[in-house]
MARNU-91413 format. One record per atom (N, C-alpha, C, CB): residue number from 1; residue in one letter; atom name; x, y, z. Coordinates in steps of 0.05 Angstrom, whole numbers, padded with zeros to 5 digits. Glycine has a CB too. Example, Ala and Ser with C-alpha at 12.3 -4.5 7.8 and 13.67 -1.06 7.14 Angstrom:
# residues 2
{1; A; N; {00264; -00114; 00156}},
{1; A; CA; {00246; -00090; 00156}},
{1; A; C; {00264; -00066; 00156}},
{1; A; CB; {00226; -00089; 00181}},
{2; S; N; {00257; -00045; 00142}},
{2; S; CA; {00273; -00021; 00143}},
{2; S; C; {00258; 00001; 00157}},
{2; S; CB; {00282; -00012; 00114}},
# end
This chain:
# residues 54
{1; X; N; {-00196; 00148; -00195}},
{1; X; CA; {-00178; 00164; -00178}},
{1; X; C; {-00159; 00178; -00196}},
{1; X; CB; {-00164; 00147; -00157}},
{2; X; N; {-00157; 00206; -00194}},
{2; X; CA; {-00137; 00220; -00207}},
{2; X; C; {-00105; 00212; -00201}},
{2; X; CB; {-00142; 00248; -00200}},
{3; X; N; {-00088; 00224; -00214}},
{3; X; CA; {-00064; 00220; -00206}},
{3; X; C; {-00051; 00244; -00199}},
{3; X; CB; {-00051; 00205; -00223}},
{4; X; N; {-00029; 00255; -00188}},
{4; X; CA; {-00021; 00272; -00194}},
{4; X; C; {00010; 00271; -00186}},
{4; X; CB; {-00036; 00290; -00185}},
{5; X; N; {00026; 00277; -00203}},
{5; X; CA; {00054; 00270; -00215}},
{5; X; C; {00076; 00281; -00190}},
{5; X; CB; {00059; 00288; -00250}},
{6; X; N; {00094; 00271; -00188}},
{6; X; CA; {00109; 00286; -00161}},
{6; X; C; {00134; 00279; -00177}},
{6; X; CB; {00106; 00273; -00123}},
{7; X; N; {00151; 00302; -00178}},
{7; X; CA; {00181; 00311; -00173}},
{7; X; C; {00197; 00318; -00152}},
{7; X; CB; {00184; 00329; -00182}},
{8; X; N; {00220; 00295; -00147}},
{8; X; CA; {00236; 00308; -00121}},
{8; X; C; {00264; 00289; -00127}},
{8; X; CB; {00217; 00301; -00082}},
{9; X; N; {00283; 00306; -00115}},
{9; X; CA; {00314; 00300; -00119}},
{9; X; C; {00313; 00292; -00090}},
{9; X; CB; {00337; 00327; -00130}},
{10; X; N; {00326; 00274; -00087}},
{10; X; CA; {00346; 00254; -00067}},
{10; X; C; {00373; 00247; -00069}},
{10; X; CB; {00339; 00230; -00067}},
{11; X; N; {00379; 00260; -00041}},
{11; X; CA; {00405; 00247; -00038}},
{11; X; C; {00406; 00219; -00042}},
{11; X; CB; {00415; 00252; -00012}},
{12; X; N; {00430; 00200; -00038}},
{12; X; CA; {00433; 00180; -00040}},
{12; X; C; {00424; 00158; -00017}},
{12; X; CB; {00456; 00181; -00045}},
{13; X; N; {00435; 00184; -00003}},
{13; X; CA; {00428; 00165; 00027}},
{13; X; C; {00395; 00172; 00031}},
{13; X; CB; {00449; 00178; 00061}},
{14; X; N; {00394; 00183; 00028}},
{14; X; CA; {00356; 00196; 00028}},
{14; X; C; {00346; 00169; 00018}},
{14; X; CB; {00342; 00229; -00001}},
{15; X; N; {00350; 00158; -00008}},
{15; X; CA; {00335; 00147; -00033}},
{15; X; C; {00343; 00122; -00013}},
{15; X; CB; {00346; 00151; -00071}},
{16; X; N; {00368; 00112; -00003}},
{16; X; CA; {00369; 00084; 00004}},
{16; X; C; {00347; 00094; 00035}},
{16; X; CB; {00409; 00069; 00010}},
{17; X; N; {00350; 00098; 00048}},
{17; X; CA; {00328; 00097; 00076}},
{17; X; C; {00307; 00091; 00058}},
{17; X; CB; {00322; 00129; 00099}},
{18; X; N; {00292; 00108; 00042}},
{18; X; CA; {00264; 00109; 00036}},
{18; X; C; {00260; 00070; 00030}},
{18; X; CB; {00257; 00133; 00004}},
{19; X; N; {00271; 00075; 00006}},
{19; X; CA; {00284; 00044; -00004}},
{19; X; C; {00288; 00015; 00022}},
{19; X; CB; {00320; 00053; -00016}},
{20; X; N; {00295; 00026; 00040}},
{20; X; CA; {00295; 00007; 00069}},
{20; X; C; {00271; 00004; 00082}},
{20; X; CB; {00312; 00018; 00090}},
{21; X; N; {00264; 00033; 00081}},
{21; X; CA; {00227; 00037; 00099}},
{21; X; C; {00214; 00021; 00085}},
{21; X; CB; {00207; 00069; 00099}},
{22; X; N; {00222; 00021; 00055}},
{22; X; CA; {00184; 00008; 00035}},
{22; X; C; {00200; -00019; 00036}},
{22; X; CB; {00170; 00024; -00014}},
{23; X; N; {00227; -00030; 00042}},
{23; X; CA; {00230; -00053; 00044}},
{23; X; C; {00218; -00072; 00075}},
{23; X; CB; {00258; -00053; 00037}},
{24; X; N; {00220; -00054; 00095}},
{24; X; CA; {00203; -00058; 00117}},
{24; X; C; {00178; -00065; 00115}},
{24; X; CB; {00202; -00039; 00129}},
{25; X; N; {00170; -00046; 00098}},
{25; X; CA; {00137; -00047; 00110}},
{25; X; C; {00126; -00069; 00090}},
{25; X; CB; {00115; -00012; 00105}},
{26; X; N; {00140; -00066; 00072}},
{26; X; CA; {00141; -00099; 00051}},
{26; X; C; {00139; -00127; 00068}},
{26; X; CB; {00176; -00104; 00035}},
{27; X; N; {00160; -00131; 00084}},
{27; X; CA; {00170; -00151; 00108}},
{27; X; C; {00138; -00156; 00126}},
{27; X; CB; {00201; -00131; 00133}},
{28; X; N; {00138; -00132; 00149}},
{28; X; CA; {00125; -00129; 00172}},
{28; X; C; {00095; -00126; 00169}},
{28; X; CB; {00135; -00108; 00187}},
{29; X; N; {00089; -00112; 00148}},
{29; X; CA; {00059; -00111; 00136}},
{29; X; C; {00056; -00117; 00110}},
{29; X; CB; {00047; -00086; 00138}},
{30; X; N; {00055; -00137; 00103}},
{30; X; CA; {00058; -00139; 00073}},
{30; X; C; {00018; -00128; 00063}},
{30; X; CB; {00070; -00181; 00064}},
{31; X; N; {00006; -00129; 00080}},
{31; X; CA; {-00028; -00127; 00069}},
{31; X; C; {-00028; -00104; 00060}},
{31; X; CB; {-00055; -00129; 00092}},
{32; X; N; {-00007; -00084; 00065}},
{32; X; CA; {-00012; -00055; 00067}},
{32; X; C; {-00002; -00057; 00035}},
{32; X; CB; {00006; -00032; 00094}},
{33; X; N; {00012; -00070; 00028}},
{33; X; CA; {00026; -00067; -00002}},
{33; X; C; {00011; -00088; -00020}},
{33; X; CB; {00061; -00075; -00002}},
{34; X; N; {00001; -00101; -00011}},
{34; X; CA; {-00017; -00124; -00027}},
{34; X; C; {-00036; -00119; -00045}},
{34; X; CB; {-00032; -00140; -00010}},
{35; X; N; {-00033; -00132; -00065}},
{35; X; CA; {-00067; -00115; -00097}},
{35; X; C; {-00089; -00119; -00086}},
{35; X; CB; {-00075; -00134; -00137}},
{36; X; N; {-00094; -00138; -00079}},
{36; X; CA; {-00113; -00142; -00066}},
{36; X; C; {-00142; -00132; -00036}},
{36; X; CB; {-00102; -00155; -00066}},
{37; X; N; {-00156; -00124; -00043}},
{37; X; CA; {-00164; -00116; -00026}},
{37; X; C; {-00191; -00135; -00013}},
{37; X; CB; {-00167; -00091; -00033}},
{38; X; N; {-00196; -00121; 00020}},
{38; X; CA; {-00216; -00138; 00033}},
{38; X; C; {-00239; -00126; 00048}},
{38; X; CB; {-00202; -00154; 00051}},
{39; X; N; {-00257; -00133; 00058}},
{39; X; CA; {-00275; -00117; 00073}},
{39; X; C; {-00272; -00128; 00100}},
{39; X; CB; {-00303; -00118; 00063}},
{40; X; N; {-00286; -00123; 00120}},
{40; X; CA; {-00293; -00130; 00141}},
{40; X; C; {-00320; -00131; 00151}},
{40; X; CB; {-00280; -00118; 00154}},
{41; X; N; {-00325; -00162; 00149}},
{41; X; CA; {-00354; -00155; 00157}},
{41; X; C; {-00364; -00160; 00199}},
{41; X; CB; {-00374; -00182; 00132}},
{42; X; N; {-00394; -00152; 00199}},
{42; X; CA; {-00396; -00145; 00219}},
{42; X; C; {-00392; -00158; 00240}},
{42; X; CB; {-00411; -00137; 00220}},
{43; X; N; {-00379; -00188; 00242}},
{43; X; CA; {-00364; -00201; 00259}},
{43; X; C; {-00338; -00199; 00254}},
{43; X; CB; {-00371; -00224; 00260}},
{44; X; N; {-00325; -00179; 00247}},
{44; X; CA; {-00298; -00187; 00244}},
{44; X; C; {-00282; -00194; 00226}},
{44; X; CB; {-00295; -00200; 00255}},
{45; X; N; {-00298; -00211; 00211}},
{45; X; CA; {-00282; -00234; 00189}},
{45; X; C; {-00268; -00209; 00166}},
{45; X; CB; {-00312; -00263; 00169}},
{46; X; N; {-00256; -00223; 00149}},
{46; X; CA; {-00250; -00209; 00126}},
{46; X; C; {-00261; -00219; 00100}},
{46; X; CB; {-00222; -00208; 00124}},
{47; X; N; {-00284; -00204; 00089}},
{47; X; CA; {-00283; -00221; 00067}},
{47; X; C; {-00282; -00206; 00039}},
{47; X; CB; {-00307; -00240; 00068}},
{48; X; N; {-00276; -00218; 00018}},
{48; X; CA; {-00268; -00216; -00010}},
{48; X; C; {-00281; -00178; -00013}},
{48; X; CB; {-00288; -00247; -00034}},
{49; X; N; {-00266; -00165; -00022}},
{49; X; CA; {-00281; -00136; -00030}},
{49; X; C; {-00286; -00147; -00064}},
{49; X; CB; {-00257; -00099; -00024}},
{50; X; N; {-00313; -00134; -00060}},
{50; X; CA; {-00331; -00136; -00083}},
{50; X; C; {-00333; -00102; -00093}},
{50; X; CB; {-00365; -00151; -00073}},
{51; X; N; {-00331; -00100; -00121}},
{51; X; CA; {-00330; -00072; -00137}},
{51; X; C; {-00356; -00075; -00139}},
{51; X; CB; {-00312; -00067; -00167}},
{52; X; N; {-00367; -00049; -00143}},
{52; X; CA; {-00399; -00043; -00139}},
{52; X; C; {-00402; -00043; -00176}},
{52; X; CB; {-00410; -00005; -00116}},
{53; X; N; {-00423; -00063; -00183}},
{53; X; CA; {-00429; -00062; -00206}},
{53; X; C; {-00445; -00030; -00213}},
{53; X; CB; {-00447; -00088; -00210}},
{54; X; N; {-00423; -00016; -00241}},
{54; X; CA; {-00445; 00010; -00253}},
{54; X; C; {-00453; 00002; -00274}},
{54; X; CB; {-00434; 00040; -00258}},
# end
């Protein structure tokens, strides 16, 4: 996956909300921020995501 670099100025108060939101979603969804990733297989379950051997 490429990257591509972002520049932007914030207010103070800008930078603390953002800073509050990613502390939220930290809290309330932590899966969404987690290294880890999972699949879903066709009952439902979650299991281990496997990287496709190249």
């Amino acid at each position: 996956m490429s990257t591509t670099p972002i520049n932007a100025t914030l207010a103070q108060t800008e930078r603390d909300a953002v800073l509050q939101a990613i502390s939220t979603i930290k809290e309330k969804l932590p899966f969404l921020v987690d290294r880890t990733y999972a699949t879903v297989t066709s009952d439902g379950a979650a299991a281990p995501y496997r990287a496709p051997n190249n």
